[in-house]
VOBA-1610 file (N, C-alpha, C; in pm, whole numbers, padded with zeros to 5 digits, always signed):
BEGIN
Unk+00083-00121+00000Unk+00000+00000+00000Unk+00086+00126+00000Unk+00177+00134+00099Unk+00317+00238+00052Unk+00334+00261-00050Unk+00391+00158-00132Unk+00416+00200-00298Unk+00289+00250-00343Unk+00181+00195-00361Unk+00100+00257-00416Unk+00075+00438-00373Unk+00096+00410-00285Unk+00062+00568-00222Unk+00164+00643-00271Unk+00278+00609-00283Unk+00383+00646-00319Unk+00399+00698-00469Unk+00307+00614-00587Unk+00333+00617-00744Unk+00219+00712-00706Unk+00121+00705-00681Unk+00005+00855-00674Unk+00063+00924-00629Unk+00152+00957-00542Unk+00180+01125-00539Unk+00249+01139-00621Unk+00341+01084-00677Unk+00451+01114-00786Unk+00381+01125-00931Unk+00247+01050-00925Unk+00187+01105-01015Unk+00135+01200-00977Unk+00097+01271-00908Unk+00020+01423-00885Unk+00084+01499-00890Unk+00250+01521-00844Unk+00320+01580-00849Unk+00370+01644-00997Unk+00418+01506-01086Unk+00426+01532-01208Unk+00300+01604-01272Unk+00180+01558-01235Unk+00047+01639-01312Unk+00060+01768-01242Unk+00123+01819-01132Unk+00120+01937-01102Unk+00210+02011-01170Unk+00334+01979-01199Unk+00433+02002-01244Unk+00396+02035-01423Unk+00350+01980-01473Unk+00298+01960-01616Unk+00206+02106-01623Unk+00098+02071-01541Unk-00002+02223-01498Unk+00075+02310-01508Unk+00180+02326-01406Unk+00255+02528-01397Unk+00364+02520-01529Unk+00378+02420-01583Unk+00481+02474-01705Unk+00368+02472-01821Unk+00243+02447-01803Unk+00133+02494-01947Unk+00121+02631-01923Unk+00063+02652-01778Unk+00040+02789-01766Unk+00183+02910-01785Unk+00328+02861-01771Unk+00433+02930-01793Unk+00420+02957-01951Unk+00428+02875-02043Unk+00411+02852-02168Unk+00291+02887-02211Unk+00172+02932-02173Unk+00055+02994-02213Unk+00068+03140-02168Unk+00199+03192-02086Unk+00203+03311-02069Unk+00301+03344-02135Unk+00357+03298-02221Unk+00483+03338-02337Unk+00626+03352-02233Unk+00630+03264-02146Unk+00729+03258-02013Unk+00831+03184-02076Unk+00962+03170-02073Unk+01074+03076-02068Unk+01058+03034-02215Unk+01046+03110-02300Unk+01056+03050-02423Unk+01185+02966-02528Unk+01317+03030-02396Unk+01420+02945-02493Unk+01447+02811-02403Unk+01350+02809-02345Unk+01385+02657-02250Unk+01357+02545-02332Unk+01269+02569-02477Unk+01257+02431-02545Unk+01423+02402-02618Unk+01461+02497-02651Unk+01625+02487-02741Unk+01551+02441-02890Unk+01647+02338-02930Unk+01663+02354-03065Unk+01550+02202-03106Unk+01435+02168-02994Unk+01363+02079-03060Unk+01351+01937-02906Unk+01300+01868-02957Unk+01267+01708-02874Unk+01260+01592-02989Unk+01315+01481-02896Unk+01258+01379-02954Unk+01195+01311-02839Unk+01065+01257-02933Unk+00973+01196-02835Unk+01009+01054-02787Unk+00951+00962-02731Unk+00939+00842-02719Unk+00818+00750-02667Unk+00821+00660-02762Unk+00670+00564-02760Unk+00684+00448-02708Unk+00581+00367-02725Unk+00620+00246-02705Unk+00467+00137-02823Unk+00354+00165-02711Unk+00257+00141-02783Unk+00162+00222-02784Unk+00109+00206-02991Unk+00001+00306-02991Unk-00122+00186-03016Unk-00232+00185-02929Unk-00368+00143-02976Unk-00450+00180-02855Unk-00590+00128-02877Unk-00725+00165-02819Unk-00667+00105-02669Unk-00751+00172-02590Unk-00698+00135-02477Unk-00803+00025-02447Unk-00749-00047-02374Unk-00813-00198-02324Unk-00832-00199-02183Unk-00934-00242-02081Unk-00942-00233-01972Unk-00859-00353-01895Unk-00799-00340-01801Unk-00717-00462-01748Unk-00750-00451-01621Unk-00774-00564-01512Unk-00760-00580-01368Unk-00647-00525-01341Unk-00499-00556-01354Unk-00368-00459-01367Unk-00279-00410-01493Unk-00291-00320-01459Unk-00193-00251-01575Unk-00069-00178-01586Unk-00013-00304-01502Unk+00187-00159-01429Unk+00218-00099-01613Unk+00222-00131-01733Unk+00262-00075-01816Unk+00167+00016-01905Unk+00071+00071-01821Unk-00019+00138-01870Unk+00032+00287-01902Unk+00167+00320-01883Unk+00242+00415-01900Unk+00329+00436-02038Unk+00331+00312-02088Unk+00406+00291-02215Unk+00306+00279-02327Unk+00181+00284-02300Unk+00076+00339-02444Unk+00027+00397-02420Unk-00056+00491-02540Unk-00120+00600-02571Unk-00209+00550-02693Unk-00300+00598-02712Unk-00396+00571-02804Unk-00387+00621-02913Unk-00419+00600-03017Unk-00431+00693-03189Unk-00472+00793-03143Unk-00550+00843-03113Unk-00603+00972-03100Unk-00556+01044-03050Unk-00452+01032-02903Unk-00379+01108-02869Unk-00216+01128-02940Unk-00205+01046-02991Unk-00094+01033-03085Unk-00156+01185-03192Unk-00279+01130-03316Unk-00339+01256-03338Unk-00272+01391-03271Unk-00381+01429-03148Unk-00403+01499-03064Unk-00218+01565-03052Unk-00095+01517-03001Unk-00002+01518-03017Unk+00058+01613-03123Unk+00050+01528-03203Unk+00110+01590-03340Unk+00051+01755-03390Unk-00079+01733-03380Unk-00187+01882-03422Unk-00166+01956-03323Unk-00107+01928-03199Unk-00004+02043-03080Unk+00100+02086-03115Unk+00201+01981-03124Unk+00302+02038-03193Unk+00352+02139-03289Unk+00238+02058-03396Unk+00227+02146-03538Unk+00193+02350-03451Unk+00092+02334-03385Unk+00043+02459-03303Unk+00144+02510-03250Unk+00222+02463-03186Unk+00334+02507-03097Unk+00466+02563-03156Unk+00433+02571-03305Unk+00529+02593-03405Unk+00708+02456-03462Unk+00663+02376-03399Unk+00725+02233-03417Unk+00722+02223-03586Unk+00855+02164-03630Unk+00830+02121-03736Unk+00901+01944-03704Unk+00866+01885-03812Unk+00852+01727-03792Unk+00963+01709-03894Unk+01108+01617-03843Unk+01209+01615-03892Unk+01244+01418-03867Unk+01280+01352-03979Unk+01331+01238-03910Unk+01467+01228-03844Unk+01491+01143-03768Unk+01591+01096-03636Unk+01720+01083-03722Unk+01727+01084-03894Unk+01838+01034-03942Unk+01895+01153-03988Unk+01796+01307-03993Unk+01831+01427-04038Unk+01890+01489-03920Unk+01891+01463-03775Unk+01920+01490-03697Unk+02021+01597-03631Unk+02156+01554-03698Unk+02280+01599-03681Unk+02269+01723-03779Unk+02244+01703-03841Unk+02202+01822-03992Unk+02117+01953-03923Unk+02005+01877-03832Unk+01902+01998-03805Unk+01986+02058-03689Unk+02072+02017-03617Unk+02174+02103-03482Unk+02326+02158-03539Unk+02335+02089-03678Unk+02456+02151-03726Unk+02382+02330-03789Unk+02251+02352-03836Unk+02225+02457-03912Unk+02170+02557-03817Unk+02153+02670-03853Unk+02138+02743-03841Unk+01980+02770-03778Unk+01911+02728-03854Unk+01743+02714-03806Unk+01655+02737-03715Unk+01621+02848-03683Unk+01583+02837-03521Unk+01428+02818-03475Unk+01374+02724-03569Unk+01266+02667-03604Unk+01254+02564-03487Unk+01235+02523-03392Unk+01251+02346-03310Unk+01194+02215-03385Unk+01266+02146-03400Unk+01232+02039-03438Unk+01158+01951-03367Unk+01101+01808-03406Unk+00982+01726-03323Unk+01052+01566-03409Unk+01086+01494-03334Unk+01108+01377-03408Unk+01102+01312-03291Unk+00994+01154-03410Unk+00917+01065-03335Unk+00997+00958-03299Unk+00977+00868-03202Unk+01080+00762-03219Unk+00956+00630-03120Unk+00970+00500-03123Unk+00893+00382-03104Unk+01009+00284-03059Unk+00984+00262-02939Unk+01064+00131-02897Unk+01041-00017-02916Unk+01099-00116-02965Unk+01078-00229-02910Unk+01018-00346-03073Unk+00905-00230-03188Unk+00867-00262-03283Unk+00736-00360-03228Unk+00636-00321-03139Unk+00540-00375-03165Unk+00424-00378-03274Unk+00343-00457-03262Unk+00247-00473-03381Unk+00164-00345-03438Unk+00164-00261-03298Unk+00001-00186-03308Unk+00092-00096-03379Unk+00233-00041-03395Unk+00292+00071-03443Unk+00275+00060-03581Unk+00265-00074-03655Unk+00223-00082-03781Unk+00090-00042-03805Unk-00023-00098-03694Unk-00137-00076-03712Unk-00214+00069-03685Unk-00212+00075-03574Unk-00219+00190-03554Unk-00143+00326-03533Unk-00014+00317-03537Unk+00038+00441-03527Unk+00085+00483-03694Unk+00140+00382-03752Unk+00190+00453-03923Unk+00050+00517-03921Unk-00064+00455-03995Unk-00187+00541-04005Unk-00188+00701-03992Unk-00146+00726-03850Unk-00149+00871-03804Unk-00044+00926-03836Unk+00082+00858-03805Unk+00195+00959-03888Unk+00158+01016-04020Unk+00169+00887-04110Unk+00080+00908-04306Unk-00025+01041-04263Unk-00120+01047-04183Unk-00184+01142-04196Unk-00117+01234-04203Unk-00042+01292-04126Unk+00053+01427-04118Unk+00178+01455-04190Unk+00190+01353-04233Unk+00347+01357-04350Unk+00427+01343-04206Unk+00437+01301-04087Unk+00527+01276-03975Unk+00640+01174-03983Unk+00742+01164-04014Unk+00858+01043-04024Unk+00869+01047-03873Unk+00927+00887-03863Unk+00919+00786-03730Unk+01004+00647-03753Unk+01084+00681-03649Unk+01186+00568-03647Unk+01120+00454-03541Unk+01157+00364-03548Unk+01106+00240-03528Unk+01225+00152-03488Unk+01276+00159-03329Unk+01381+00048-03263Unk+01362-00097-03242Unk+01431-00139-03302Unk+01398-00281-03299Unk+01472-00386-03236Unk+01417-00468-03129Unk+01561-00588-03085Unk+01515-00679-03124Unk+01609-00706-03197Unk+01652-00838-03267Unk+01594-00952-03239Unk+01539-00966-03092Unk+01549-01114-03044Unk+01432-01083-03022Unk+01325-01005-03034Unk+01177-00981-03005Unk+01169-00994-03191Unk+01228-01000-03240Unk+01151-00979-03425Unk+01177-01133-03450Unk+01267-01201-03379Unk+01304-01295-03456Unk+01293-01446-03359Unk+01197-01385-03200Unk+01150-01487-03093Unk+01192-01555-03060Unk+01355-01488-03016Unk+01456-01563-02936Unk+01421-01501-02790Unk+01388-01395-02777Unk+01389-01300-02624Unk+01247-01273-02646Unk+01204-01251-02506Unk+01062-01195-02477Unk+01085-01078-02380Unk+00953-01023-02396Unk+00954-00883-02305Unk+00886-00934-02179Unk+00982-00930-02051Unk+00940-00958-01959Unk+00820-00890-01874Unk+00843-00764-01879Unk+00739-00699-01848Unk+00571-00658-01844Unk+00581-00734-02041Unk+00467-00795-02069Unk+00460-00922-02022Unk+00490-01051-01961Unk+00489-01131-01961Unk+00443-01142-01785Unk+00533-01036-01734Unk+00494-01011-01568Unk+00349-00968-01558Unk+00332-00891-01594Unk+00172-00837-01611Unk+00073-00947-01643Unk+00096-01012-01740Unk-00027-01063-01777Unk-00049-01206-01668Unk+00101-01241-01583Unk+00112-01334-01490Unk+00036-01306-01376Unk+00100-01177-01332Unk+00005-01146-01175Unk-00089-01090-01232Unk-00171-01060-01323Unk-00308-00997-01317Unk-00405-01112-01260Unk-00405-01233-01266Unk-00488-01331-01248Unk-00473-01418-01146Unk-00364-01377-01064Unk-00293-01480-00963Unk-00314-01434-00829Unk-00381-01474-00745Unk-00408-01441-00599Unk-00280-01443-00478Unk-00205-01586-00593Unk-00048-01558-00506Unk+00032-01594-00604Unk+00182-01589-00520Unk+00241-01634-00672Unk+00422-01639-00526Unk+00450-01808-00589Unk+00619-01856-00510Unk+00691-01846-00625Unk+00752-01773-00589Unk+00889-01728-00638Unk+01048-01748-00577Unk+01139-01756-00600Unk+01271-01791-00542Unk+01349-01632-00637Unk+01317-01587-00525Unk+01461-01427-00589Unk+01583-01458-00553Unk+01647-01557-00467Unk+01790-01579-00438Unk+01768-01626-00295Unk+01690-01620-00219Unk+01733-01644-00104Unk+01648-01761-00062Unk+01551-01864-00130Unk+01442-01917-00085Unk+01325-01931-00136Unk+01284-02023-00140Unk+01088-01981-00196Unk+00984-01868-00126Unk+00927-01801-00156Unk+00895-01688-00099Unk+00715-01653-00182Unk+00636-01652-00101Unk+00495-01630-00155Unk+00463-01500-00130Unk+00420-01460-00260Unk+00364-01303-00268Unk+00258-01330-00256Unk+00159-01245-00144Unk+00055-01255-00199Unk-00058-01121-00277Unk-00122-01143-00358Unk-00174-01107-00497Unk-00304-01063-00498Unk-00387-01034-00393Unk-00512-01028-00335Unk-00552-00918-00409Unk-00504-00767-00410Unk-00533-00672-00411Unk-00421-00578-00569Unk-00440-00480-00615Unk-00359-00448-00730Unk-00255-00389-00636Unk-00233-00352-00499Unk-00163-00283-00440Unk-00056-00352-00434Unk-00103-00493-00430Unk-00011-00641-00375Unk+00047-00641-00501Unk-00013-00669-00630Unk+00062-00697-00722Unk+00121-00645-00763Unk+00128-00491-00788Unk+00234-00360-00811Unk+00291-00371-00710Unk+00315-00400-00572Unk+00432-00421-00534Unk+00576-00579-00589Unk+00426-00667-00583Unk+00507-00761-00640Unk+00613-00749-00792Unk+00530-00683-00874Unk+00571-00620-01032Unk+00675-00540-01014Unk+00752-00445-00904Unk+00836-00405-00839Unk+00954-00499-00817Unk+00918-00604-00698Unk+01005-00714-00665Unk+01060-00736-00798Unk+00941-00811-00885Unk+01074-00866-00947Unk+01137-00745-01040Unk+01063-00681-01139Unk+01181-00552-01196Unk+01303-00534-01141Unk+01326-00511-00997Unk+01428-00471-00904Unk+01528-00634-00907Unk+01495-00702-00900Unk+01530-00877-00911Unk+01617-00841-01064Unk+01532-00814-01182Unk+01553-00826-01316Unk+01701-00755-01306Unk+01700-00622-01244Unk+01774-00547-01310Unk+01909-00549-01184Unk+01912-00636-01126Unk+01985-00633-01026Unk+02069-00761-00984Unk+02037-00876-01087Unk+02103-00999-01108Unk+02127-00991-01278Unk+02179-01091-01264Unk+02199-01185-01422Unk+02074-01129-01495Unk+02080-01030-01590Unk+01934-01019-01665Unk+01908-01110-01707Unk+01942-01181-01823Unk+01901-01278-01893Unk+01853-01425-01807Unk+01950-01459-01711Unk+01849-01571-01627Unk+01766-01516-01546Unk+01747-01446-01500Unk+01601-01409-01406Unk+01512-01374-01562Unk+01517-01352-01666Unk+01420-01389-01710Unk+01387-01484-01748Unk+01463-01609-01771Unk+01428-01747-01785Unk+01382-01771-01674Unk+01373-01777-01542Unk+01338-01796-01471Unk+01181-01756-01467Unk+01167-01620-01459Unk+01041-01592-01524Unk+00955-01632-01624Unk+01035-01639-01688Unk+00923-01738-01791Unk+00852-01901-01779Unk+01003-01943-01690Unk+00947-02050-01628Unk+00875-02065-01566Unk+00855-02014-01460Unk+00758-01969-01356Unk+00597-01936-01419Unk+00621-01824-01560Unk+00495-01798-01552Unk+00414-01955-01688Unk+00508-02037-01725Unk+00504-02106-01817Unk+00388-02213-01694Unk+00446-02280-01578Unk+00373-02334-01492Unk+00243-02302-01480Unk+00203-02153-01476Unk+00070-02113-01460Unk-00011-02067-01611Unk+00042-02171-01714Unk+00009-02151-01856Unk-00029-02048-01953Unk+00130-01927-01899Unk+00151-01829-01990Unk+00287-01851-02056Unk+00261-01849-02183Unk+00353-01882-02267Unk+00389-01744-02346Unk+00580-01716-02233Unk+00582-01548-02266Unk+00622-01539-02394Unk+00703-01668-02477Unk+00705-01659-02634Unk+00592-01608-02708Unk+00491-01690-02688Unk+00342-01642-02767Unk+00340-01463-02744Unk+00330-01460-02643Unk+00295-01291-02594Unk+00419-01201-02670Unk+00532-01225-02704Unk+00616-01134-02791Unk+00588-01175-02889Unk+00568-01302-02983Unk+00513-01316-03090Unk+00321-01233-03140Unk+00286-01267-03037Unk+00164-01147-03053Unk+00161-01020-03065Unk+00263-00965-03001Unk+00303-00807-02962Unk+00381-00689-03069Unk+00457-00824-03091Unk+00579-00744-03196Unk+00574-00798-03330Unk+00600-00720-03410Unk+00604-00739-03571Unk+00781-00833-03588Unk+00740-00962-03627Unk+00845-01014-03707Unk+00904-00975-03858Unk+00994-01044-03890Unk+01067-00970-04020Unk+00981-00918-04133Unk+00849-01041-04106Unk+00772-00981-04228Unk+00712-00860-04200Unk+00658-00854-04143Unk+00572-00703-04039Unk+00696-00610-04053Unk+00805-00580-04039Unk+00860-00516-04039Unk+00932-00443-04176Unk+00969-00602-04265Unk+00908-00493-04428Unk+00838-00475-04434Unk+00674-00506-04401Unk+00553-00464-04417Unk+00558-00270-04387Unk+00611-00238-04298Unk+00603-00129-04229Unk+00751-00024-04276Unk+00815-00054-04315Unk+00910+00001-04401Unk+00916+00029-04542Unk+00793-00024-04598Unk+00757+00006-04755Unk+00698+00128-04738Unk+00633+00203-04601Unk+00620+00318-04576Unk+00737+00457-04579Unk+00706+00507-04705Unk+00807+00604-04685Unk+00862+00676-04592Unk+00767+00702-04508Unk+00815+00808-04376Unk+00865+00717-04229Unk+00867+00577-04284Unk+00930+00506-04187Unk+01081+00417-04161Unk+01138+00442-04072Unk+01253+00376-04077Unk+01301+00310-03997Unk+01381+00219-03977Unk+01413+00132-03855Unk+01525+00166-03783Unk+01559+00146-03646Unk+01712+00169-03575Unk+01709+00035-03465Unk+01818+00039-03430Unk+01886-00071-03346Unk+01869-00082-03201Unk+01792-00176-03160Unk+01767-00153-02967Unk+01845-00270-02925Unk+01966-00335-02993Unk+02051-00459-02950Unk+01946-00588-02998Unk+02010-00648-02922Unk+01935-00829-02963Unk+01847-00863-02863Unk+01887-00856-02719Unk+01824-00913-02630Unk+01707-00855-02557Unk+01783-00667-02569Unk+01737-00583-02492Unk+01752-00611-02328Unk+01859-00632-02332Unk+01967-00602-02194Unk+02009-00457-02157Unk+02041-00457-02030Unk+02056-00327-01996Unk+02218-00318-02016Unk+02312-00227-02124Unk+02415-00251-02143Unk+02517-00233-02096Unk+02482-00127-01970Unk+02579-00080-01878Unk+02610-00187-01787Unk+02575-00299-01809Unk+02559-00429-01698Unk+02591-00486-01780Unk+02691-00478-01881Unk+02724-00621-01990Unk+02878-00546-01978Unk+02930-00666-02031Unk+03127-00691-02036Unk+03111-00610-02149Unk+03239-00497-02226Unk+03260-00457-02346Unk+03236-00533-02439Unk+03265-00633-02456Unk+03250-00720-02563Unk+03109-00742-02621Unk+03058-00780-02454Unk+02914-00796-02511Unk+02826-00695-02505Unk+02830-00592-02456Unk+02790-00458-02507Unk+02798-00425-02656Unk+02954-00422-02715Unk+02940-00400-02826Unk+02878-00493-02883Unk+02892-00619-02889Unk+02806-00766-02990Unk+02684-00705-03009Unk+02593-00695-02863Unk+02451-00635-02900Unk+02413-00548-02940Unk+02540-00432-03005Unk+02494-00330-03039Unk+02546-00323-03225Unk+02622-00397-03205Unk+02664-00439-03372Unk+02585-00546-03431Unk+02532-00662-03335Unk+02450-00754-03403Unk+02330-00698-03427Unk+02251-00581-03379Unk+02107-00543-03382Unk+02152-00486-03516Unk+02209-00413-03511Unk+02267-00329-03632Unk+02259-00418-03755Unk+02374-00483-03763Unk+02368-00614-03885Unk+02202-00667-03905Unk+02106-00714-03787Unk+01990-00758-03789Unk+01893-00670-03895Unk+01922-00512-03828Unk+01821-00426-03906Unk+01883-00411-04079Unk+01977-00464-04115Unk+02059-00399-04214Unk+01981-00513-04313Unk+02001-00662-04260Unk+01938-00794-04309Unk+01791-00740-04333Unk+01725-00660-04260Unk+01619-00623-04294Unk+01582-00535-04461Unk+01643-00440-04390Unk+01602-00318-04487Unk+01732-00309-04600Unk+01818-00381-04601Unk+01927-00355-04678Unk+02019-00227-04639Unk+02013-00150-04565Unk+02092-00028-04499Unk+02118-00043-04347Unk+02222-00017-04362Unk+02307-00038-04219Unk+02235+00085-04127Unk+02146+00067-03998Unk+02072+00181-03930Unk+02179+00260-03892Unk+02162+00383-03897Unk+02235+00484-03830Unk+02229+00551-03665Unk+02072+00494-03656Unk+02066+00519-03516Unk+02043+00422-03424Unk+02057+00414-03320Unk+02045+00314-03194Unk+01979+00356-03068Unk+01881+00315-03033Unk+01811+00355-02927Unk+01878+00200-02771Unk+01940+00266-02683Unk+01996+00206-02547Unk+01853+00170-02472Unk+01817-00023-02485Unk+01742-00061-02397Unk+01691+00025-02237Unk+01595+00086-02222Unk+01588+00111-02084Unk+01607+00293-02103Unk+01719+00251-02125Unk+01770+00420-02139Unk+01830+00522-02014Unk+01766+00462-01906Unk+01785+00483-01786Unk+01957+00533-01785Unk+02019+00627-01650Unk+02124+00609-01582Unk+02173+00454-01562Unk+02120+00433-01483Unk+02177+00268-01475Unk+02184+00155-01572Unk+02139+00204-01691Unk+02130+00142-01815Unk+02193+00147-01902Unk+02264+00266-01911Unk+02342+00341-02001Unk+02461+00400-01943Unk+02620+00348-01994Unk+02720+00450-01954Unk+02790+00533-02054Unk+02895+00622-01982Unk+02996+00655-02097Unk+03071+00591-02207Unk+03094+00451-02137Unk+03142+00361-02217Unk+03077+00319-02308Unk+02915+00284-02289Unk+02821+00263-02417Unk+02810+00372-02515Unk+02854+00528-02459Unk+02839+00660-02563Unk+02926+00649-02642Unk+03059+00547-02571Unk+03133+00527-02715Unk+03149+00438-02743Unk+03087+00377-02715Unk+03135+00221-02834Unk+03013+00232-02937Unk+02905+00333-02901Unk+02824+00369-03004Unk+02893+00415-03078Unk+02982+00557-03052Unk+03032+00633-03153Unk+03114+00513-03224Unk+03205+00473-03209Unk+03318+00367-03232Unk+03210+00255-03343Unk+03133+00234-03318Unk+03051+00132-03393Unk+02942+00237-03511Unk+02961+00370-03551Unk+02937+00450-03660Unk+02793+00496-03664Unk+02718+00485-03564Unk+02574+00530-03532Unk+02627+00700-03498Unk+02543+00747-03599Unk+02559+00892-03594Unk+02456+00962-03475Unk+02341+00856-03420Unk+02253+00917-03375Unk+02191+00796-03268Unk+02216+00817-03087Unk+02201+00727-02997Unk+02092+00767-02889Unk+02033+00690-02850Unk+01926+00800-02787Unk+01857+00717-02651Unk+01870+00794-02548Unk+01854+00776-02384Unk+01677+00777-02374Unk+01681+00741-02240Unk+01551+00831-02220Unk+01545+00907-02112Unk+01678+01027-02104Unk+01711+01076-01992Unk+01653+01216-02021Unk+01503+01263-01968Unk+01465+01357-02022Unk+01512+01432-02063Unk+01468+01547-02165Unk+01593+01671-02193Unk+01551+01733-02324Unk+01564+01811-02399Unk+01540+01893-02460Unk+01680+01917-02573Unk+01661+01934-02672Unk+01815+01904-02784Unk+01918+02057-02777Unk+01972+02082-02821Unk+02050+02171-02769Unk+02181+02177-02879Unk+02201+02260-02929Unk+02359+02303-03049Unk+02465+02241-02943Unk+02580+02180-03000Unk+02654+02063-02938Unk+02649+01980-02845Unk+02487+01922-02848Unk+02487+01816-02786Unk+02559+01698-02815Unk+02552+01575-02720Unk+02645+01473-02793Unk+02535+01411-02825Unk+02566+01383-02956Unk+02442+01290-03045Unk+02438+01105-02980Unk+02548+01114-02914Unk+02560+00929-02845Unk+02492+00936-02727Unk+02429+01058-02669Unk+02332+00973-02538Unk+02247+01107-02541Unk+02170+01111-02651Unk+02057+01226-02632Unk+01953+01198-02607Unk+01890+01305-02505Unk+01763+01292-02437Unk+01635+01304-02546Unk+01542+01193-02468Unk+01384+01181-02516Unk+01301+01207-02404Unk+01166+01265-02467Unk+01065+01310-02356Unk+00956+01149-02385Unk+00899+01118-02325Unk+00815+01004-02310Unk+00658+01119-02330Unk+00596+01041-02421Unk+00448+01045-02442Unk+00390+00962-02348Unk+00325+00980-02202Unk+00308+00918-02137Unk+00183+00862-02109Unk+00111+00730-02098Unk-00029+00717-02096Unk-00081+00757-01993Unk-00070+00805-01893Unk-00064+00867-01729Unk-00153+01018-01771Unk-00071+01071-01911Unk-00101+01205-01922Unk-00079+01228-02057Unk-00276+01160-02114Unk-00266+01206-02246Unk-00346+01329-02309Unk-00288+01459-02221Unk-00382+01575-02276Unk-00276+01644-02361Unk-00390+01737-02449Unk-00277+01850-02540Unk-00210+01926-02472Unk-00238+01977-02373Unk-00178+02049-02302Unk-00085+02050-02214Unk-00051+01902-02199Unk+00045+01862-02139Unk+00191+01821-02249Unk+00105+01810-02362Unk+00227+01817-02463Unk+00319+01929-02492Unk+00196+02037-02482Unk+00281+02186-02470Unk+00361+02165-02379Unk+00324+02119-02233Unk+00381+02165-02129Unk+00477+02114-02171Unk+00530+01948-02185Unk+00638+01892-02237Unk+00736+01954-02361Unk+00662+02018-02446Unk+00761+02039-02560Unk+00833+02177-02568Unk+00719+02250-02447Unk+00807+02401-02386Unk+00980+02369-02358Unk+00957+02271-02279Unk+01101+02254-02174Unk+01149+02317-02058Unk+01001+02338-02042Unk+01024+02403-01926Unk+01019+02340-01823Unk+00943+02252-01788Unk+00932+02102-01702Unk+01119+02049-01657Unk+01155+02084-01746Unk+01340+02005-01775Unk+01442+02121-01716Unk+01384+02252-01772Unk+01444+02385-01693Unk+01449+02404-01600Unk+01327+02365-01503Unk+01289+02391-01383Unk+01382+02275-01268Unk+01369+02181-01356Unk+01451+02041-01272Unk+01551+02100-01264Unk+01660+02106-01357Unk+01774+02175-01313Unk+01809+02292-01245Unk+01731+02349-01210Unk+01695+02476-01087Unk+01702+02403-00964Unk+01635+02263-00941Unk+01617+02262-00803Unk+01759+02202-00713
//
C-alpha cells in the first residue's frame, strides 16, 4: 500500500508540475527553455483496453492522442524532422525546433495503428527494434509479468534467497510484487532471471514466447512497415539487456549484431540506436562510445531533456508520451522545456 501511495503522489506531483509549465508557456514565459527541438518516445500506440492490472499502462497512448499530439506540436510551431536528419538539423542554423518521433521495441500496433497517423501528417518515425523480439529468441518480460500477476491471488517465487509467496489479493499487492521482481531483473543476471520468469509464468500456462510473438512485428511485419516512406528502422541490441551491466565485448556484440539484424532487414546499415531502458543505470559513458566507435551517428537515452547546439548525439535525451497524461496540453507543457528547466533549478 506504501508504494502505491507512493506512485500517486509522484503522479500528482508530475500532473502538477505539467499544470505550472502549461500555464508558464501559455504566458509566453521561458521560451528558450525548449532549445533547438525534442525527440519523443513511444512504445505502444492502440485503443486502450481495460485490465484488472496494468503496471505498463504508461508505455501506451492511443491513436487519437498520438493525433491529438502531433496537431499540438504542429500549433506550438514544431516542425517534424526524421531521427536520421538529426545531426544536420543542430549543425544549421534554423531556429525553427524540431519534433522527431521515435517507437521502442517494434510492436504490432505501431504498424497498425500508429503509421496510419503519422501518413496522416506527412510525420517520419523511427522504429527500434531488438533483434530477439523480431526474430523470438527473447521476450519482453514486463509484458509477460503483467499478464502473470493480473490473475494470480499468489504467486512462489525464489529471488535468491528461498521460496517466498507473494501474496496477490489486491492491485496494491501486485504492483508491489511487479516491483520485486523488476528490481530482481535489473539487479542480477538479466538474462536468467528472465528465464526464470518465464518458467515460472510457463507453470501457470503463460507462454511469454506467444505474448512477444503477438506483440511485436516479425521480419515480415517489419518490411511490411518500411515500404512506408516516412518510416525507418534503428537498433535496440538483440536481447534488450541493460548494457551498462554487460562486459565490453558484449555490449558492443549487442549493439553491432542489432545493427547487422536491421541492415538484413532493410538492406541499410541503421544509423541510429536507441539504449534498452535508457535509464542512468542502463546506459554508460562507455556505451556513448562504443556507439560512436561502432558508426551510429545518432544514440538516444531516455534521460529527459530537450536538444540543444553541441549536444552529444551518443546519449541524447527523449521526452516520453506518457499514458498517465494524455492531454494537449500537457504536450505543450512537455515540448516548452520548461518542465526540464525547472529540474535543473532545483
Amino acid at each position: 500500500m506504501k508504494n502505491m501511495l507512493r506512485q500517486l503522489a509522484k503522479r500528482a506531483a508530475i500532473t502538477g508540475g505539467l499544470e505550472a509549465a502549461r500555464l508558464l508557456h501559455a504566458g509566453g514565459l521561458m521560451r528558450t527553455a525548449r532549445g533547438r527541438g525534442a525527440i519523443f518516445t513511444l512504445h505502444h500506440i492502440r485503443p486502450k483496453r481495460a485490465r484488472l492490472f496494468d503496471p505498463n499502462a504508461h508505455l501506451e497512448i492511443t491513436p487519437e492522442f498520438l493525433d491529438t499530439a502531433i496537431v499540438q506540436l504542429k500549433r506550438d510551431g514544431y516542425r517534424f524532422i526524421a531521427l536520421d536528419t538529426l545531426p544536420s538539423h543542430l549543425a544549421s542554423d534554423n531556429p525553427q525546433p524540431a519534433a522527431v518521433f521515435t517507437l521502442d521495441d517494434g510492436y504490432r500496433n505501431n504498424l497498425d495503428h500508429a503509421a496510419p497517423v503519422f501518413a496522416r501528417h506527412g510525420v517520419p518515425f523511427t522504429i527500434f527494434v531488438a533483434g530477439g523480439f523480431a526474430d523470438r529468441t527473447h521476450t519482453l518480460w514486463w509484458e509477460t509479468l503483467a499478464d502473470l500477476l493480473e490473475w494470480q491471488s499468489s504467486l512462489t517465487f525464489d529471488f535468491g534467497g528461498g521460496n517466498e509467496t507473494l501474496a496477490l489479493g489486491s492491485v496494491a499487492q501486485k504492483q508491489a510484487a511487479f516491483n520485486r521482481f523488476a528490481d530482481f531483473i535489473h539487479s542480477t543476471d538479466e538474462a536468467t532471471a528472465i528465464q526464470r520468469l518465464n518458467a515460472t509464468a510457463q507453470t501457470h500456462g503463460i507462454d511469454a514466447f506467444k505474448i512477444t510473438a503477438d506483440l511485436t512485428l516479425d521480419e515480415a511485419g517489419l518490411r511490411r512497415l518500411i515500404e512506408h516512406p516516412l518510416a525507418s528502422l534503428g537498433a535496440h541490441t538483440i536481447s534488450h539487456r541493460a548494457v551498462a551491466r554487460l562486459t565490453d565485448d558484449a555490449a558492443r556484440s549487442e549493439m553491432d549484431r542489432s545493427a547487422t539484424r536491421v541492415e538484413q532487414i532493410t538492406g541499410r546499415r541503421p544509423a541510429a540506436l536507441a539504449y534498452p531502458y535508457g535509464d542512468v543505470p542502463a546506459v554508460s559513458p562507455r556505451d556513448h562510445h562504443l556507439a560512436r566507435e561502432l558508426g551510429f551517428t545518432t544514440a538516444v537515452t531516455t534521460q529527459p531533456g530537450m536538444l540543444a547546439t553541441g549536444i552529444d548525439t551518443a546519449a541524447l535525451p527523449r521526452i516520453s508520451l506518457n499514458g498517465h497524461f494524455q492531454k494537449a496540453g500537457y504536450v505543450s507543457a512537455l515540448a516548452s522545456g520548461i518542465p526540464f528547466r525547472l529540474m535543473r533549478r532545483r
